[in-house]
C-alpha atoms as an extended CHARMM CRD file, in Angstrom:
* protein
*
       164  EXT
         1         1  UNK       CA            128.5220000000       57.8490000000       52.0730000000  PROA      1               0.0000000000
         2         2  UNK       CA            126.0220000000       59.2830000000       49.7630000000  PROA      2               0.0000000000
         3         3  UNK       CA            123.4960000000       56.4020000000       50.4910000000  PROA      3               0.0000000000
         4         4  UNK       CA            123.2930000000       57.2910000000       54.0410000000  PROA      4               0.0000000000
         5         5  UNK       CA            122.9650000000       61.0320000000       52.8150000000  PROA      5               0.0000000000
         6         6  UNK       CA            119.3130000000       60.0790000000       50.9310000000  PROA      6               0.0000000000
         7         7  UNK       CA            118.2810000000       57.8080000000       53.9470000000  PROA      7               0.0000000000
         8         8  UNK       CA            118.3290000000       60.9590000000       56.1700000000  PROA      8               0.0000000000
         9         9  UNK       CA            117.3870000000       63.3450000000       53.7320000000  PROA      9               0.0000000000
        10        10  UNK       CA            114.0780000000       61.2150000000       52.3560000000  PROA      10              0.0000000000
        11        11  UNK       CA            113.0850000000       61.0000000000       56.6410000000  PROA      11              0.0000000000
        12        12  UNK       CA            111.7600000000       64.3690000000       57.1650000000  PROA      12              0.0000000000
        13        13  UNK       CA            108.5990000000       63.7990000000       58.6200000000  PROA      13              0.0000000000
        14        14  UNK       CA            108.2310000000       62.0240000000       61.8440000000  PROA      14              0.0000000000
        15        15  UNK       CA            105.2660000000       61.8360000000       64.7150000000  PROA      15              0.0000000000
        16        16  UNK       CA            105.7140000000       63.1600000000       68.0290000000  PROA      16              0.0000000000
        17        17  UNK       CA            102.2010000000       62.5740000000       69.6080000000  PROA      17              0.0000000000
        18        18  UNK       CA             99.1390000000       61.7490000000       68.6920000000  PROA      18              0.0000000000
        19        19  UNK       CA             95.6780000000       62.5360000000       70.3060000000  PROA      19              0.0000000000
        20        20  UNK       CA             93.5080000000       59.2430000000       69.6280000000  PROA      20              0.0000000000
        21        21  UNK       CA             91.0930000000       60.8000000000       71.8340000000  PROA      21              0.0000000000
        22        22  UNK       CA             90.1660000000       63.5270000000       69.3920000000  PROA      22              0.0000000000
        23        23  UNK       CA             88.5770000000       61.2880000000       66.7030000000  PROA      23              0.0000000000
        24        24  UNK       CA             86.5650000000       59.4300000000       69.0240000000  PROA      24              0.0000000000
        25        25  UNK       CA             85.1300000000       62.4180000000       70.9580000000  PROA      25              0.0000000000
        26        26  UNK       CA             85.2090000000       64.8270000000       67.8190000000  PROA      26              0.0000000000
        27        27  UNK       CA             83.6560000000       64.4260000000       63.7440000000  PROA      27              0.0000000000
        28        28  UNK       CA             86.9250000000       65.9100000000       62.1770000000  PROA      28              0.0000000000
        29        29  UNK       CA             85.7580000000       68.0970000000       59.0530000000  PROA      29              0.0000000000
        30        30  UNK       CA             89.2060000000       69.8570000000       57.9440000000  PROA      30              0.0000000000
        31        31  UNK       CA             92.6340000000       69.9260000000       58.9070000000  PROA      31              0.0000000000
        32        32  UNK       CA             95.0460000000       72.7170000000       58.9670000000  PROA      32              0.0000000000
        33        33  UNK       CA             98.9050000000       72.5870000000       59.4460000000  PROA      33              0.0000000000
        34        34  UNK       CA            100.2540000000       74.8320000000       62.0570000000  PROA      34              0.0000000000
        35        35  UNK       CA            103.6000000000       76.2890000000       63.2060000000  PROA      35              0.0000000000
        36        36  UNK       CA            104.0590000000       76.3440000000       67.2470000000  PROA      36              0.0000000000
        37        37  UNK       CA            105.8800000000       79.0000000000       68.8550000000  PROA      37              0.0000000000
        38        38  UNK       CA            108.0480000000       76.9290000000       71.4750000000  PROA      38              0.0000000000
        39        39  UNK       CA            111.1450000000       77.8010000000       73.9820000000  PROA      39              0.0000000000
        40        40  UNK       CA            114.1510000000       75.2710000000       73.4600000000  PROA      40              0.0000000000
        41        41  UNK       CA            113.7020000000       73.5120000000       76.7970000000  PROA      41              0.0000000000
        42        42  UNK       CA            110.3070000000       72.2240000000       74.6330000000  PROA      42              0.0000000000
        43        43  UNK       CA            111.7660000000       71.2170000000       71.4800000000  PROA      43              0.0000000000
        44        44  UNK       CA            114.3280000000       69.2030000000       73.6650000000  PROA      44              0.0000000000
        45        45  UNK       CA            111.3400000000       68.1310000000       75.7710000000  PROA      45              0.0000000000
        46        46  UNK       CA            109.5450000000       66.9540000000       72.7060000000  PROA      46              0.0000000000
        47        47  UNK       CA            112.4720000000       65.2310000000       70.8670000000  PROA      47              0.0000000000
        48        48  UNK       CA            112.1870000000       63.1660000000       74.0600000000  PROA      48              0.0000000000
        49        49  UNK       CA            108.5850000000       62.1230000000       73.4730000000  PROA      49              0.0000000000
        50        50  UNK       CA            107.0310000000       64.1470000000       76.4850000000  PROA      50              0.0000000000
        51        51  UNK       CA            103.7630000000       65.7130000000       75.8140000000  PROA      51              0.0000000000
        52        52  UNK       CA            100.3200000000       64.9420000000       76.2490000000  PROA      52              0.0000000000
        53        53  UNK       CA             98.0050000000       66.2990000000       73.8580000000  PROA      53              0.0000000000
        54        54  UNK       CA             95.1520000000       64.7180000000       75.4980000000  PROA      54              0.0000000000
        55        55  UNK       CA             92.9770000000       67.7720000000       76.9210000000  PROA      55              0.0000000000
        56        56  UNK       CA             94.5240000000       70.1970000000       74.7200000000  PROA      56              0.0000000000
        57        57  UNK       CA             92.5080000000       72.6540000000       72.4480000000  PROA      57              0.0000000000
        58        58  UNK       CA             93.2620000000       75.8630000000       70.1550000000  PROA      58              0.0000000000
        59        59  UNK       CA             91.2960000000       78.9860000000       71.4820000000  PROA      59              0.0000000000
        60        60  UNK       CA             91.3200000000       82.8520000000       69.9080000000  PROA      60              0.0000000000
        61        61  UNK       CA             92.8430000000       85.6770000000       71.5860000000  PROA      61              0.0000000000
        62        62  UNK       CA             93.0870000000       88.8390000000       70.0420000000  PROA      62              0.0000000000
        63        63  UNK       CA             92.7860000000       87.7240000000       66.0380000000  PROA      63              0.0000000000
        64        64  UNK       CA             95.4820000000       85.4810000000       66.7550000000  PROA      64              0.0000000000
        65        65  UNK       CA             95.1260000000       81.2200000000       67.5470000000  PROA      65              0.0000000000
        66        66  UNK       CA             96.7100000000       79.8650000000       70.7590000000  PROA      66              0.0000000000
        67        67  UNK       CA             97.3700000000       76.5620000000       72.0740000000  PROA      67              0.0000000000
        68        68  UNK       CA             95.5600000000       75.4550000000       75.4850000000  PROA      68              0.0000000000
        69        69  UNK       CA             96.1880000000       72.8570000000       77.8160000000  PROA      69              0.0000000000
        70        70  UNK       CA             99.0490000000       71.1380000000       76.2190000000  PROA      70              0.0000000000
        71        71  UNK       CA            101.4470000000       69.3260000000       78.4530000000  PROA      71              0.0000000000
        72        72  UNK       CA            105.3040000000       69.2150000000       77.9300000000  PROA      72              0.0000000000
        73        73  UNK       CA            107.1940000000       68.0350000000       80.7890000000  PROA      73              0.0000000000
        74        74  UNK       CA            110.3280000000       69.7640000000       81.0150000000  PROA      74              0.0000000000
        75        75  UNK       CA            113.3570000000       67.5300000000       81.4100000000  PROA      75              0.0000000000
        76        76  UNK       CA            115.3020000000       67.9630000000       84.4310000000  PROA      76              0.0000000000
        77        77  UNK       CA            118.6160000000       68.6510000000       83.0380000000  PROA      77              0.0000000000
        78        78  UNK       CA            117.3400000000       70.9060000000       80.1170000000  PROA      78              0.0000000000
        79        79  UNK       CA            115.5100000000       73.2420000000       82.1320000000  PROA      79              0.0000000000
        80        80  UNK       CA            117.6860000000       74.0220000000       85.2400000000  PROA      80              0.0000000000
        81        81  UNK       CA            117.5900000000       77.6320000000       84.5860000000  PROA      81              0.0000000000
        82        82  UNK       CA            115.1590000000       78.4180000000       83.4290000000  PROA      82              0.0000000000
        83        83  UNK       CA            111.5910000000       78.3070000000       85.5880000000  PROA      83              0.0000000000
        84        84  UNK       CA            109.3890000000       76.0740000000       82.9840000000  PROA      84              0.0000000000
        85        85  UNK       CA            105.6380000000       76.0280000000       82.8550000000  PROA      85              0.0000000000
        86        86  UNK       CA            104.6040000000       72.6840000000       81.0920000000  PROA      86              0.0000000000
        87        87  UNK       CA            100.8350000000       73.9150000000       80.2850000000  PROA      87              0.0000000000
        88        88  UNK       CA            101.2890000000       77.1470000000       79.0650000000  PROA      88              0.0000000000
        89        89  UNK       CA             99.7480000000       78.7420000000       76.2650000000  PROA      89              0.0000000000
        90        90  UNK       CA            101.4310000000       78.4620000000       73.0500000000  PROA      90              0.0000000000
        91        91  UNK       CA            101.5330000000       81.2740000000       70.0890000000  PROA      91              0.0000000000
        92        92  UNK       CA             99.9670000000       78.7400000000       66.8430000000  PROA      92              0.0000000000
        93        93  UNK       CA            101.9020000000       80.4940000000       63.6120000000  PROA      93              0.0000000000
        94        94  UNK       CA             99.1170000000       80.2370000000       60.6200000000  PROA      94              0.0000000000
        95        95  UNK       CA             98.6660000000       82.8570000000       57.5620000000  PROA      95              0.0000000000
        96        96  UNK       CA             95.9850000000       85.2380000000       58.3170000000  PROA      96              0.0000000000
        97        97  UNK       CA             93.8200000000       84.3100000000       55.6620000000  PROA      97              0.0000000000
        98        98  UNK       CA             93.6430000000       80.5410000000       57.5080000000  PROA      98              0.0000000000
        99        99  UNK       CA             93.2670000000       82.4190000000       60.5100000000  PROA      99              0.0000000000
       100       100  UNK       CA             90.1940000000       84.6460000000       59.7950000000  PROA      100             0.0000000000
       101       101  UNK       CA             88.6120000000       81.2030000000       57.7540000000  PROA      101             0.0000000000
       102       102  UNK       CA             88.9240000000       79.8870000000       61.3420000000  PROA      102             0.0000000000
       103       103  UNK       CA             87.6640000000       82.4460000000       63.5710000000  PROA      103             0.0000000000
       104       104  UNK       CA             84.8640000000       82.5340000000       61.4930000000  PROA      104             0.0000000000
       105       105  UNK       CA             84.1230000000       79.0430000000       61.9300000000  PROA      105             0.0000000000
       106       106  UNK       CA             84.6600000000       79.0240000000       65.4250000000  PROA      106             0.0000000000
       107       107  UNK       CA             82.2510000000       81.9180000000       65.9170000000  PROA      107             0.0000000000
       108       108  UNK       CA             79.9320000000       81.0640000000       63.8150000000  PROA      108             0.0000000000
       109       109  UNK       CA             79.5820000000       77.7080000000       62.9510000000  PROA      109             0.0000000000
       110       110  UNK       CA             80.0000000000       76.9800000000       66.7000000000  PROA      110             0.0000000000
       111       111  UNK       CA             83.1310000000       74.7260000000       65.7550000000  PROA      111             0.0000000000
       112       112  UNK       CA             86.1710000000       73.4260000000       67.8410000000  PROA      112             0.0000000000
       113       113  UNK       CA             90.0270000000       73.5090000000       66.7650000000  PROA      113             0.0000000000
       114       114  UNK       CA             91.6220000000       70.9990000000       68.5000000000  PROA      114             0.0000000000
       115       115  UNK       CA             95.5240000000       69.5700000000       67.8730000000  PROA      115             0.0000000000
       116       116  UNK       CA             95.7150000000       65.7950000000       66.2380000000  PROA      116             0.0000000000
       117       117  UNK       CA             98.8970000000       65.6420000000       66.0590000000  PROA      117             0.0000000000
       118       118  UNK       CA            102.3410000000       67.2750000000       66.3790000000  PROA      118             0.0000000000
       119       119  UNK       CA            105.4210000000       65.9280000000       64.5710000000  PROA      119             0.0000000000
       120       120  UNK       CA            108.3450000000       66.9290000000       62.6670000000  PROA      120             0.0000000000
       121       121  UNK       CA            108.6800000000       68.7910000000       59.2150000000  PROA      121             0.0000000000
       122       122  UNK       CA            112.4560000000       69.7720000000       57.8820000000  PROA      122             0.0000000000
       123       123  UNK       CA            113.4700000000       70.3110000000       61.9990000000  PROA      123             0.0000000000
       124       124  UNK       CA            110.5460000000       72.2750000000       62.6180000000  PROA      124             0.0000000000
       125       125  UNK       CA            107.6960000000       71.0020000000       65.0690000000  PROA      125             0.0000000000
       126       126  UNK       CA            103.7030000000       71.5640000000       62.9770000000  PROA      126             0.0000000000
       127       127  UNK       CA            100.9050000000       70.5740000000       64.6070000000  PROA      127             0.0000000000
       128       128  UNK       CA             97.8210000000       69.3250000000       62.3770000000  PROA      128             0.0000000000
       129       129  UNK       CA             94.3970000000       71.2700000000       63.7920000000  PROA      129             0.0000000000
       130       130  UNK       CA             91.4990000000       69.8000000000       62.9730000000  PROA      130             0.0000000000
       131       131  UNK       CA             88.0140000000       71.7570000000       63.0240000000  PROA      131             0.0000000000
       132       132  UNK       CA             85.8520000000       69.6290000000       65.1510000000  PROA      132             0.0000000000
       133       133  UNK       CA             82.3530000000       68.9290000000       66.3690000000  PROA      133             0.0000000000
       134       134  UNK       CA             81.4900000000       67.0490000000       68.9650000000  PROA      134             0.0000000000
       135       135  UNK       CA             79.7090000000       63.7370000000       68.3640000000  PROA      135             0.0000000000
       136       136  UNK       CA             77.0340000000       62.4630000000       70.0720000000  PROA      136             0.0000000000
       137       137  UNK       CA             77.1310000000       59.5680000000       72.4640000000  PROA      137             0.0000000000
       138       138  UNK       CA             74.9580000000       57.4310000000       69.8340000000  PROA      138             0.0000000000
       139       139  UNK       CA             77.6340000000       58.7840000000       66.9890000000  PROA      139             0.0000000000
       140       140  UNK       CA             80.1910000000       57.5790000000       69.3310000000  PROA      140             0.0000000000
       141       141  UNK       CA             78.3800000000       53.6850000000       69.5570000000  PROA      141             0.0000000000
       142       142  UNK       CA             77.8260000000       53.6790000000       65.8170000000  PROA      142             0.0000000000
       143       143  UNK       CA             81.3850000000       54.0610000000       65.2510000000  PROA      143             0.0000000000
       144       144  UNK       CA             82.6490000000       51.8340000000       67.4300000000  PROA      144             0.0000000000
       145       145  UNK       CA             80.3740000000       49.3790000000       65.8450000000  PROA      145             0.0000000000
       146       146  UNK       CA             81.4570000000       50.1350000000       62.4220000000  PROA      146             0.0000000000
       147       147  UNK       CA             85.1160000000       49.5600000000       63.5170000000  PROA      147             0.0000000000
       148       148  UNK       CA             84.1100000000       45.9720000000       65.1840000000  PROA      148             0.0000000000
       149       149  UNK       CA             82.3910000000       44.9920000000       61.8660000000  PROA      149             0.0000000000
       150       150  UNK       CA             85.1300000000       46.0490000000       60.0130000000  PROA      150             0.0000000000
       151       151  UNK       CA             87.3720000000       43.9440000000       61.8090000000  PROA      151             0.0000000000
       152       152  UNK       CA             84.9710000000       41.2530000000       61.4680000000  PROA      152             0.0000000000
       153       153  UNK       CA             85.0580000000       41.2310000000       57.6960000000  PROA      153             0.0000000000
       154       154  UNK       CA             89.2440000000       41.5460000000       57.4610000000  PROA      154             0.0000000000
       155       155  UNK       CA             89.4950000000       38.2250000000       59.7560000000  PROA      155             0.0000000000
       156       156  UNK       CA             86.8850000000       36.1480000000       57.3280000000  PROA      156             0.0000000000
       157       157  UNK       CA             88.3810000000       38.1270000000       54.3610000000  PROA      157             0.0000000000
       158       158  UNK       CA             92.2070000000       36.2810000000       55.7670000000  PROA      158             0.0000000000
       159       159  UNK       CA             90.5760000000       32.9470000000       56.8090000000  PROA      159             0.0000000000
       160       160  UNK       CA             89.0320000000       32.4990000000       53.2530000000  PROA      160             0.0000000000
       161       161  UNK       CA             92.1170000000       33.3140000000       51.2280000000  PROA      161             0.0000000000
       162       162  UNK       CA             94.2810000000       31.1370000000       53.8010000000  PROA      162             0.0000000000
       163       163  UNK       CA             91.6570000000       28.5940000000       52.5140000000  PROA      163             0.0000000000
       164       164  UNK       CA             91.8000000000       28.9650000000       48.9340000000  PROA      164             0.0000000000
């Protein structure tokens, strides 16, 4: 019994979603972890894997940091009573010091905050921001050549040791 105690207590974290989008379109220069304010027919939503993160993006409303354009599809029998809105804004719970350090970069530096990822800490749902700029279609070319040539060199890397 106290060996399946450990195996559930070392699994805390755990992805939900994933934007892959994001690093292509965006050069990621810091990340922030982030609370979300959700109802429970989301958290039941999301601990069935339904949300796009695709065309989301964090805005600023009044000194605080919302979440745009996320989509949760409600489930059908979580959400019979109550009238659910899968893309609307959610409250993002940071300190106020990370808060202001963002605004500023947002306003100033011309920066985006857009979400990465969203998974599981200790039964809470974070979502990991990352302060973006947008790349250029050239920057977009040069990194997808960069990933083919480092594909390149991992299959002669294998078919060299396979011949050693």
């Amino acid at each position: 019994m106290d060996m399946t105690k450990q195996k559930t207590k070392g699994k805390t974290d755990s992805t939900i979603a994933l934007n892959k989008r994001a690093r292509h379109e965006y050069h990621i220069d810091e990340h922030y972890e982030a609370g979300i304010a959700l109802e429970g027919w989301e958290v039941k939503s999301l601990r069935a894997g339904r949300i796009n993160l695709g065309d989301a993006y964090a805005i600023v409303k009044n000194s605080e940091i919302f979440l745009f354009g996320a989509s949760i599809v409600p489930l059908i029998s979580a959400s019979t009573h109550v009238i659910a809105d899968d893309r609307r804004t959610r409250k993002l719970l940071l300190h106020r010091a990370e808060i202001d350090k963002l605004i500023g970069a947002i306003e100033r530096k011309g920066y985006t905050l857009i979400p990465l990822a969203l998974y599981w800490k200790s039964n809470r749902v974070k979502i990991d921001l990352g302060v973006a700029r947008g790349k250029q279609e050239h920057d977009k070319r040069d990194a997808e050549k960069e990933r083919d040539w480092n594909r390149e060199k991992q299959r002669v890397m294998r078919s060299k040791n396979r011949a050693a």
